[in-house]
C-alpha positions in Angstrom: 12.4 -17.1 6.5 15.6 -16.0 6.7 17.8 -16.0 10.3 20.9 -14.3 9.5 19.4 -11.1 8.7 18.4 -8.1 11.2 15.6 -6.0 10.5 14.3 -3.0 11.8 11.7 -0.5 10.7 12.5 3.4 11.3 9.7 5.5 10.5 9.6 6.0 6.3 11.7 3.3 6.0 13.4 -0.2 6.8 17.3 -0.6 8.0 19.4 -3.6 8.0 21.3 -4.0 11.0 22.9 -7.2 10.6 23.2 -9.2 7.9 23.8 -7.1 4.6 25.9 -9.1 2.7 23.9 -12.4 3.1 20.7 -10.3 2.4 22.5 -9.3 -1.1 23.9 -12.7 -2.0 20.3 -14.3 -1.3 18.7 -11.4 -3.4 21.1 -11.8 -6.2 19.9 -15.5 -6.2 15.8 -15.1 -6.0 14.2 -11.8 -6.4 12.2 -12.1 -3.4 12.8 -13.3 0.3 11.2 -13.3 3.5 12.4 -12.1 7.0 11.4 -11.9 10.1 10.8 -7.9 11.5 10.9 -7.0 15.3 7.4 -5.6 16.0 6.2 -6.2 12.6 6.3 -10.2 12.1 7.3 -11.8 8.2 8.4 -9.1 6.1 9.1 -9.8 2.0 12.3 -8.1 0.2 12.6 -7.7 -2.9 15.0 -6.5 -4.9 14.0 -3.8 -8.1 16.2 -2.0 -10.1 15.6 1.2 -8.0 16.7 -0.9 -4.9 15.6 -3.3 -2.3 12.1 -2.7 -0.9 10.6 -4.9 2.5 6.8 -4.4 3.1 3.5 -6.6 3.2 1.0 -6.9 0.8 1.0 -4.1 -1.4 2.8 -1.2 1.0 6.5 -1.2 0.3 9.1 1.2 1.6 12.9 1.3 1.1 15.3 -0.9 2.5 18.8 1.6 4.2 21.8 -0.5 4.4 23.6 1.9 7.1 
């Protein structure tokens, strides 16, 4: 679980609030990580060719980087 990265979820989607450029490097390295979501607990993002997603389970919705 990654530290450096802020979180948040805003109705349809998820925001990044802090973080954005670690949250790319780290994706660029594995397809996948894990952060920790205020509210929601361990969220996984990964990255697709349409974008980055965060979700559990099966659900995913869009990650916003502004």
């Amino acid at each position: 679980m990654n530290q450096d990265i802020l979180i948040i979820r805003e109705c349809d989607n998820y925001r990044v609030l802090h973080g954005y450029l670690h949250l790319a490097n780290e994706l660029s390295r594995h397809n996948e990580i894990v952060v920790d979501v205020k509210g929601e607990g361990k969220v996984k993002i990964i990255r697709t060719r349409q974008g980055y997603f965060a979700g559990q389970g099966n659900h995913r919705l869009p990650l916003m980087a502004n």
